[in-house]
N, C-alpha and C positions, 0 to 999 in steps of 0.2 A: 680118904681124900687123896687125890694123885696130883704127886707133886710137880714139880719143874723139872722134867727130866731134856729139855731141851739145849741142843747141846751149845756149848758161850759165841762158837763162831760157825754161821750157815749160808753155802754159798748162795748168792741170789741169780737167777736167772734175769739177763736182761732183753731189754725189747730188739724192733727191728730198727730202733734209734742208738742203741748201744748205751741206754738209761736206765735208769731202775724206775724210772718214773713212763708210765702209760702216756702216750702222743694223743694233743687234744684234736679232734675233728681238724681246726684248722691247719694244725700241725701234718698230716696226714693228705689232705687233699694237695700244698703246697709241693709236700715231698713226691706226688702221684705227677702232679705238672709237671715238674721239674723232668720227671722222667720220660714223660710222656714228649716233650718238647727235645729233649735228648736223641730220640727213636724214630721222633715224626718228623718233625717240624726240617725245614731246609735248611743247610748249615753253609751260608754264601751271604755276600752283603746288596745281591740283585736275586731276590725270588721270588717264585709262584706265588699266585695269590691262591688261598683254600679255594677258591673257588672253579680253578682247573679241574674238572672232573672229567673230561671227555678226550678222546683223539683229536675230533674238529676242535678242540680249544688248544691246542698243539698247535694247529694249524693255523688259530687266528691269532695267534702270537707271535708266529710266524710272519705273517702278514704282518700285522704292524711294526715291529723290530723292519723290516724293509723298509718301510715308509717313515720310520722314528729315525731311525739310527746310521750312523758311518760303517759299523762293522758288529758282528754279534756273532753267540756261538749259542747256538741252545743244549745244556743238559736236562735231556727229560728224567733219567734216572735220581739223580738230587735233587732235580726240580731246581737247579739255578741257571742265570744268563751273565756270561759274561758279554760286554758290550760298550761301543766308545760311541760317541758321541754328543750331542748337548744336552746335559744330566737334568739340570734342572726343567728343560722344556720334555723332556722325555718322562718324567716325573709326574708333568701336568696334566698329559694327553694319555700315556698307556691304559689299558683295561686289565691286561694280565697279570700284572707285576704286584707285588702286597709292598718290594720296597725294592729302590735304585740305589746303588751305592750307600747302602745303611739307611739309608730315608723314605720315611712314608712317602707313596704316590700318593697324587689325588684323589684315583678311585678307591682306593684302600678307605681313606677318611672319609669320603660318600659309603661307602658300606658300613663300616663301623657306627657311624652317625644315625644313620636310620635303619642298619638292622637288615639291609636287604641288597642285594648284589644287583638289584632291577628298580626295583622302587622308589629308589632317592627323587630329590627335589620335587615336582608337582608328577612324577611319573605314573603314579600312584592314587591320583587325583577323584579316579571314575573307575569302577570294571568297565571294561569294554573288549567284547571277545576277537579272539584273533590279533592281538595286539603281536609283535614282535622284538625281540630283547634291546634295552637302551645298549646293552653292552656292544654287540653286534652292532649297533650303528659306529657306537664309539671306533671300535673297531677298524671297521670301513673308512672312516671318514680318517681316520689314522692312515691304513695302508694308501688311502687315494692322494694323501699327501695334500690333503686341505688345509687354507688356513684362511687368517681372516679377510684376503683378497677373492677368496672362491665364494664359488655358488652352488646351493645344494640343492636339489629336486627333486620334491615324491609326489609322484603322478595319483597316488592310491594311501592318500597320507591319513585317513583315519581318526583316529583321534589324538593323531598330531607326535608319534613316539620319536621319529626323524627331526623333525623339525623342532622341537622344543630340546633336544638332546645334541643338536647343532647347536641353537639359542648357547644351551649351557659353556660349549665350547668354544663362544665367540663369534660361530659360522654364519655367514648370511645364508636363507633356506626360503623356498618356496614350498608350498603345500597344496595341494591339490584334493580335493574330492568331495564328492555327491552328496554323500549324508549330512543332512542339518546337523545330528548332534554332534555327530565327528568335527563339523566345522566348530561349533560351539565349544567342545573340549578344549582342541586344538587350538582357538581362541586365548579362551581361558590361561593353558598353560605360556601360551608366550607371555599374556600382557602380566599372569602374576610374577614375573621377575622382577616388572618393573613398575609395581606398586607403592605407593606409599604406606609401611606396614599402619599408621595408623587407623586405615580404611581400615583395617580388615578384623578391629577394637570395636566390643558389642557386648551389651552385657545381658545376661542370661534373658531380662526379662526381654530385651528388643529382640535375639533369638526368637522367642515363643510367640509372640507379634508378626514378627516375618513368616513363621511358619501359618500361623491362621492367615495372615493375609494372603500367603499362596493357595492355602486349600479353599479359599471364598474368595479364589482369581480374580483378588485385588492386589497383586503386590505388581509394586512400580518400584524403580528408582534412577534416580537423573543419572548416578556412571553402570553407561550400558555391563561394563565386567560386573560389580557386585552384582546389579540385576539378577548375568547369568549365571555368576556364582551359586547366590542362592537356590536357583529353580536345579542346577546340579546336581546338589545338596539335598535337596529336597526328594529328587528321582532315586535319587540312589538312596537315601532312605528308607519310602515306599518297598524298592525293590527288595531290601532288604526285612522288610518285615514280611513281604510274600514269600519268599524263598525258606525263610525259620521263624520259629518261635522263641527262638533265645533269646529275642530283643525285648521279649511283651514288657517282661518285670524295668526293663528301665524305659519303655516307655516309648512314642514317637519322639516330643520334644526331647526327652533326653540325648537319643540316638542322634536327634537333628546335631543339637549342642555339640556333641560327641564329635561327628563328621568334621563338622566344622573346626572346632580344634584341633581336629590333625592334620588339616591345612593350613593353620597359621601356622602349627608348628613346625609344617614342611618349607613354609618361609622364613620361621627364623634361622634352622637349621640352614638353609640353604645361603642365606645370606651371612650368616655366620662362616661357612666353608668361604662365601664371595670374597669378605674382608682378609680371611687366612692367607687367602691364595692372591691375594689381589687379579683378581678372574673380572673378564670385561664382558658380561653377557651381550646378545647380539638378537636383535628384532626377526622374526620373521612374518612373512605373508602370507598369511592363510586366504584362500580363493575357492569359493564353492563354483565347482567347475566340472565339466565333464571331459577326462580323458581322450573319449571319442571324438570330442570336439577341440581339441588341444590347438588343431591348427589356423582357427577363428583369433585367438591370442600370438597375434603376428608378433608384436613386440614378442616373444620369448622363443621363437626361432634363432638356434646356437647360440644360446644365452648360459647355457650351465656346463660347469667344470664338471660334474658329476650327479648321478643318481641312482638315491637308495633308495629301495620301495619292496612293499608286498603286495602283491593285488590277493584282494578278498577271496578267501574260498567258499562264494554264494551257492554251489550247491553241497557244500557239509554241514556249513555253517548258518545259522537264521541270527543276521546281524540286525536284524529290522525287530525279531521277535523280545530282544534283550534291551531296546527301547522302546518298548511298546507303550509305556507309561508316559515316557515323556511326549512320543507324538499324539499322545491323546490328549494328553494333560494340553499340548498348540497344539490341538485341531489338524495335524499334518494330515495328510492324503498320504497313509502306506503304501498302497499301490501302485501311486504314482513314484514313491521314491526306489522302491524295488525296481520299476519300469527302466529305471537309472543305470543300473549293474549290469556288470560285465555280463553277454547272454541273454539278457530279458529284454532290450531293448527293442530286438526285431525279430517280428514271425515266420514262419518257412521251414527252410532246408534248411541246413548248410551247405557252403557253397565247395569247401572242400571235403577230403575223404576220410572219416575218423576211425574206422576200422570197426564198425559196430559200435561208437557208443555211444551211451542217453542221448539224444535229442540236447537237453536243453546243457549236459559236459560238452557236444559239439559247437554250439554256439558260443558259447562260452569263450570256445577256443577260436573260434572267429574273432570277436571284442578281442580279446586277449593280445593274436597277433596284429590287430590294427593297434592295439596300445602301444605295442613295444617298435612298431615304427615311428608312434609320434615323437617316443621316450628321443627314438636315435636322430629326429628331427628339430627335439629342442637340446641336443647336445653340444655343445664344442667339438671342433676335429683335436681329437686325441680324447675327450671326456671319458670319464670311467661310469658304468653302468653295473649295480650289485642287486639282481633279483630273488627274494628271498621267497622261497615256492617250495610246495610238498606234496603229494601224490597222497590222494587221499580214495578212499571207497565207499564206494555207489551201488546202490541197492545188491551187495557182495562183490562188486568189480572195482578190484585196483584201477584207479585213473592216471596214466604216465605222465600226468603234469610237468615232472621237473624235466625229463628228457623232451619234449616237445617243445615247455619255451625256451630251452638252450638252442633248438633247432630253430623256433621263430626269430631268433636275438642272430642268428645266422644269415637266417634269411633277409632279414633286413641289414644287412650290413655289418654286425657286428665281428668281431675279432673273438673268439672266446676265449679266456686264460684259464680261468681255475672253476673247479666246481668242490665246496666243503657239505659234506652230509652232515647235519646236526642233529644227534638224537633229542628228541624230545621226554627228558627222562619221567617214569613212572609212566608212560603214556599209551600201554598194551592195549588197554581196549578205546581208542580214540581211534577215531577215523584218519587222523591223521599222527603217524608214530615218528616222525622226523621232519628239519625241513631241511633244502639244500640252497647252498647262495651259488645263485651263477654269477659269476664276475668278467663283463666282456671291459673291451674298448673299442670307442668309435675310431676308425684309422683316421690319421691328420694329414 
């Protein structure tokens, strides 16, 4: 038998806690934070929000600090700002900032809230391609020194990202454009600010009711928004059981259900940030309209302090083919709506010289530059104009879009200040790899 030969005192080795005792899981991820927030994180009481990842976000931070602030210093190396000013209204409106003088921003608690640095409140409402970043509006509408006496204008407003992202900020906003659904979105997300949330109270089984009355196109209902709520809801649904099969096991009506409570829940969230902040949303007017025809709406001759907008990239993009469901589902006439966009509207030549390219990128750029004259027609003298544009490629041919409508926003009168390239990250094989904001002003 072998005995106890061990010896009465034996040193113990301890951990990287300086314990004899092993660090539990939570013990361990805490101490990693702590470090990691040490190493990373910005050590100032005004800084970056994570979500600065680019040069151009340098630059629109720049831009707003102009437009917010008395006086500022940007370090990009720390990633902080020192800056004087009105703290609390600077607070309100920034994009870049995660916090001002020790204090959560706004957009910080919109990110946080819903998880998405773009998606907050109904932003998130509908896919719809081509869409444009809420942040960038924010952005702009910061640097042009909007407030709730201004007026906003997107000629090529979509499915409303401008204009419902003014709403949030208070801003009065016109909208403008061609596509039914775009209207319909665009719609949607103004009036759901100003909803009664108990409308939007349903219970599972009246769910699956709405849904068969829309697919045996009987569903009615007396407030035109839920109406179009539903029939939304419904597209985007569909769309989504075409596109995968990950949806089968739960179902149409489930997925229906599903949709649907992530819109209520983007209204309680949203109105929850409302009460926080005490935030005064602001209506705007959506108008199916054509650009080309702008100057038929005499009232809005020098009616706006500003406009932000992206005209559609109809030859990259098939905006008409990602509603396809819904213009069949109302009977639209596609071809007549396509008939509508920049370039398709008229047959021929073109009348100027494009250096060899497509036919229907040269027309294009016909509409295009009669667009950005009406833009600088329903301007104010001094108004700011922010065109959000990208150079995209055609059957293997880069198309100079950005540099062309800088020169169209010239020609027409414009004053040009700034141009920011914005990469469009992960985006290699996309036709279009960035976009750039031309920033002119109409002279006063």
């Amino acid at each position: 038998m072998m005995g106890n030969n061990m010896p009465e005192k034996q040193t113990k080795q301890t951990t990287m806690f300086d314990t004899y005792e092993f660090p539990s899981y939570e013990e361990i991820m805490e101490a990693y934070a702590k470090e990691f927030a040490n190493y990373i994180l910005p050590k100032g009481d005004t800084i970056f929000g994570f979500w600065m990842q680019t040069l151009a976000d340098l630059e629109f931070l720049d831009l707003e600090l102009q437009g917010l602030t008395d006086e500022y210093k940007i370090d990009p190396v720390n990633r902080v700002v020192n800056l004087k000013g009105n703290e609390d209204y600077i607070r309100l409106r920034i994009a870049h900032l995660e916090k001002v003088k020790g204090k959560t921003t706004l957009y910080t608690e919109l990110v946080d809230k819903f998880g998405d640095t773009n998606a907050y409140a109904f932003h998130n409402l509908y896919p719809y391609k081509g869409k444009f970043y809420p942040r960038v509006v924010r952005t702009l509408i910061n640097a042009f020194k909007l407030n709730n006496d201004s007026l906003l204008f997107d000629p090529f407003n979509g499915s409303g990202t401008a204009t419902h992202e003014a709403s949030l900020m208070g801003i009065k906003s016109v909208g403008i454009d061609v596509t039914p659904m775009g209207i319909v979105l665009s719609e949607l997300k103004n009036d759901l600010l100003f909803i009664d949330d108990q409308k939007l109270s349903f219970a599972p089984k009246e769910l699956q009711d709405i849904l068969q009355a829309i697919e045996n196109r009987r569903w009615e209902h007396s407030d035109p928004l839920i109406h179009k709520l539903m029939l939304a809801v419904y597209f985007d649904t569909v769309d989504a059981f075409i596109r995968t099969s990950r949806y089968n096991r739960k179902g149409k009506v489930g997925l229906f259900i599903e949709k649907l409570n992530y819109i209520r829940d983007c209204y309680k969230k949203t109105m929850q940030i409302k009460e926080k902040y005490g935030l005064k949303f602001e209506h705007a007017r959506i108008i199916e309209e054509d650009i080309l025809e702008l100057k038929n709406m005499s009232e809005l001759e020098g009616k706006f302090d500003a406009c932000i907008t992206s005209p559609p990239y109809y030859f990259s993009i098939d905006y008409v083919g990602k509603d396809k469901i819904a213009y069949d589902y109302l009977n639209a006439d596609m071809k007549k709506i396509e008939s509508k966009y920049l370039g398709m509207k008229n047959s021929g030549h073109p009348k100027g010289n494009y250096g060899g390219l497509p036919p229907r990128v040269a027309m294009y750029y016909e509409d295009l530059k009669e667009s950005i004259k009406n833009i600088f027609w329903a301007l104010k003298p001094g108004g700011k104009l922010a065109i959000i544009i990208g150079d995209s490629t055609v059957s293997g041919k880069k198309i100079p879009t950005t540099m062309t409508t800088k020169k169209f926003c010239e020609e027409a009168g414009f004053k040009f200040e700034k141009l920011i390239f914005n990469p469009l990250l992960g985006a290699r094989n996309r036709a279009i790899r960035g976009e750039s904001v031309i920033i002119c002003e109409k002279g006063k």
